[in-house]
N, C-alpha and C positions, 0 to 999 in steps of 0.2 A: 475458612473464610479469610485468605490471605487478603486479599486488598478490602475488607470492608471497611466499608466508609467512606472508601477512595472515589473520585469522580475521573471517569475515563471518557475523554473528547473521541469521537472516530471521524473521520471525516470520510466518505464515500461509504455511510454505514450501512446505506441499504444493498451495497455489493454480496456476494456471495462469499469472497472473504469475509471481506468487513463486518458482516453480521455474524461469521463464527465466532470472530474475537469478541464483536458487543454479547454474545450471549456465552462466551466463557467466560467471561470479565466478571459478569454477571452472576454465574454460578458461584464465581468466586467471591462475592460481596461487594462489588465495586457498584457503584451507580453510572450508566450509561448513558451518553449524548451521540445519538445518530444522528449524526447530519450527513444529509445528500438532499443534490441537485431537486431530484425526485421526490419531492415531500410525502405524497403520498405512501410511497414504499417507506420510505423511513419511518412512519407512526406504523406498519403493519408490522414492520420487525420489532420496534417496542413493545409493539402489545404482547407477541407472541413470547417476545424477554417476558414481560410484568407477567403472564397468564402461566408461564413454569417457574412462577416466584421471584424474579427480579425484579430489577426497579430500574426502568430507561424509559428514554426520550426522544422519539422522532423529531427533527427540527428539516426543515428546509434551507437548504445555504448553498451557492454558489461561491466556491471557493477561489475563482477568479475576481470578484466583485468584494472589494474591504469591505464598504457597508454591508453587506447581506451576509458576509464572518462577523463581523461585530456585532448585528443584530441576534447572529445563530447563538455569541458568546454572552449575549444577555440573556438569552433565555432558560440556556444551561447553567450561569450563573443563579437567575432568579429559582431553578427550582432544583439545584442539586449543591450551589456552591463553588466556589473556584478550583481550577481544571488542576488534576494532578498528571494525569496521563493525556498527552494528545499523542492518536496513531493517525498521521497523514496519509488516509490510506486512497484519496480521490486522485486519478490519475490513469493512464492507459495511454492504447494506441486507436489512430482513426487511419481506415483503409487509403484514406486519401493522400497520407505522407507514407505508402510504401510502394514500392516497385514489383511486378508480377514476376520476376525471374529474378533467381539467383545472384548472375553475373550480368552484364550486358550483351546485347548483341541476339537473344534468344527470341527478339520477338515483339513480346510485352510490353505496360506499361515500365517506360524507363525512369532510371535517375533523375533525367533530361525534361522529363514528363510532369512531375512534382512540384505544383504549384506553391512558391514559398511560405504563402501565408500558412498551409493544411502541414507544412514542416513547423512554421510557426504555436499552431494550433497547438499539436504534439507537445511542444517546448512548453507552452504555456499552461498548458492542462497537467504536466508532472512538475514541473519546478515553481513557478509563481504559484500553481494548486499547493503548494508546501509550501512555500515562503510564506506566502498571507494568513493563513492558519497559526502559522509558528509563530509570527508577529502579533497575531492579537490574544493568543491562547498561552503562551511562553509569560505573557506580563502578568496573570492568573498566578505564576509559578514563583513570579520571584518574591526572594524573601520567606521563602516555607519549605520546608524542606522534601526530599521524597519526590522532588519533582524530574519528569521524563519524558521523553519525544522517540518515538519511533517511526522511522521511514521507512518505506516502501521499494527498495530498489529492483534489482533482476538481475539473474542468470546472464540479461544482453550486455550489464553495464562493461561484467569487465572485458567481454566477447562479443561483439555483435553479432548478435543475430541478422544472415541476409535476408531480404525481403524490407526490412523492418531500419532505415538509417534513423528518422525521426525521431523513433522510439528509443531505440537502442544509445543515440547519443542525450537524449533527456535522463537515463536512467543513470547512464554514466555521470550526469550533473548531481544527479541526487545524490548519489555516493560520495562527491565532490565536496557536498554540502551539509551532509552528514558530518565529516570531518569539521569542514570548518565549524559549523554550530557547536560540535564539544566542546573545541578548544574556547570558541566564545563565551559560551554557559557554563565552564568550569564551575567556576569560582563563583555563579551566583548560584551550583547548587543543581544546576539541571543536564540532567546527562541526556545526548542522544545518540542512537544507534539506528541501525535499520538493518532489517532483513530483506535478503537477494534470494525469493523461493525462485528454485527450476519450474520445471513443465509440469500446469496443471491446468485440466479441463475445466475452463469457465464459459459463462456464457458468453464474453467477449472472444476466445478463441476456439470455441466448438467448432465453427465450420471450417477453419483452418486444419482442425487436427482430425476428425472425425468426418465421413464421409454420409450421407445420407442415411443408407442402410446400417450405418453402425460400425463401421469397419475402419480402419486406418488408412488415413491418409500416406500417400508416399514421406510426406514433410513430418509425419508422425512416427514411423516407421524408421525414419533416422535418427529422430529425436533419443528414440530408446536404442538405437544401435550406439548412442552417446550415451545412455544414464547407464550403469555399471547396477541398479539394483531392476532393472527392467523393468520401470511401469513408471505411470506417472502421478505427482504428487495429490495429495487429500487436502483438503482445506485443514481436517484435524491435523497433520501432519506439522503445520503451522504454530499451534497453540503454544505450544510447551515450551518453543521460542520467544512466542512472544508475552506469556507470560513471567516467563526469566528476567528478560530484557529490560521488561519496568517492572517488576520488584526489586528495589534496592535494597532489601536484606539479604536476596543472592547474587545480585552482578552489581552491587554499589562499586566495582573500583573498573566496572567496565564501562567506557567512553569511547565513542566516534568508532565501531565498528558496523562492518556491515558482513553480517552473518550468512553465509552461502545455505541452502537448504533445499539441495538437491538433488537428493539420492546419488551424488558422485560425479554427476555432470563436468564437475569444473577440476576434477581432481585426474579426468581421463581425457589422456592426449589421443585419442582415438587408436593408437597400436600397444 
């Protein structure tokens, strides 16, 4: 029961990550605050926490809107306490800030194509989706110690991924910002880091990588001609990171990094 007692914020908890970590968290003694967009889904994954023994909280929050974070941080506050762990984990991509080919010139929707707002979208739903959280969930932290922020980046930050500028340049920011936040929360005590998992089937990029019948897609199929352990990542795969990352009895002198976790991806230059 490493973290018990501890209160762990997640934010896009009802995701298929996110509710891994809210119910390791969980196992591990922490008290869990799911907040997503989708409230409904967020009170199904608490319950299923509370009914294998834990103790979580479904909350409804829009992480773009301060009030509706602030409201999610009273709630978690009134029934678990102030946040020791927040994982920023709400963020993603929307098809409508990427382009259907590779390169230019193939055809497809282009670069050309890409209505700035749905680039905007992107931008706002990874980085203000973390900003605003950290702003009202980081003030929970200070003055107590133990306190920790883990972000969410990608495999795209430090490589983009084509198809994907949107995407691929918000996660580059969160990395960005990663950094800057250590250096800022040093000294009041709160470290933060973030993990960059490679390629893993969610239900945000199933149909990307997986074809109807089950089979790989071509974009799939290079994917692992790039991961050096050939296959793609687990949600468990995740954990053991991110439990590391905010326990400060084992990475207390670790700040402002962003941890690669992906099967080799980023370590192979393709020859």
């Amino acid at each position: 029961m490493r973290f018990k007692d501890k209160v762990a914020v997640i934010t896009g908890g009802a995701g298929v990550l996110c509710s891994e970590f809210g119910a390791a968290l969980a196992k591990a003694g922490a008290k869990v605050a799911l907040l997503d967009l989708n409230e409904a889904a967020a009170r199904q994954k608490a319950a299923e926490i509370e009914k294998d023994g834990g103790r979580a909280i479904g909350i409804g929050c829009n992480v773009l809107d301060t009030d509706s974070v602030k409201a999610a941080a009273e709630k978690s506050l009134g029934a678990f306490g102030p946040c020791d762990f927040l994982i920023n984990g709400a963020g993603g991509n929307n098809a409508k800030g990427s382009t259907e080919d590779e390169t230019f010139g193939a055809g497809g929707k282009t670069f050309f194509d890409i209505d700035p707002k749905w680039f905007g979208f992107v931008f706002e739903l990874n980085l203000l989706g973390t900003v605003i959280p950290t702003q009202v969930f980081a003030g929970q932290m200070l003055g107590r110690e133990g306190g920790a922020i883990l972000n969410i980046s990608s495999m795209s930050a430090p490589c983009p991924m084509t198809k994907v500028p949107a995407y691929s340049a918000a996660k580059a920011g969160i990395s960005n910002l990663t950094q800057w936040l250590a250096v800022y929360f040093a000294e009041s005590k709160i470290r933060v880091n973030a993990i960059a998992p490679g390629f893993l089937i969610t239900g945000q990029n199933k149909t990307l990588l997986m074809n109807g019948d089950g089979s790989l897609t071509d974009r799939s199929r290079k994917i692992l001609s790039h991961t050096p352990m050939r296959r793609f990542g687990q949600p468990s795969d995740l954990i053991g990171a991110v439990k590391f990352l905010l326990d400060g009895s084992e990475s207390g002198f670790i700040n402002g990094v962003v941890l690669p976790i992906d099967g080799g991806f980023m370590a192979y230059s393709g020859v």
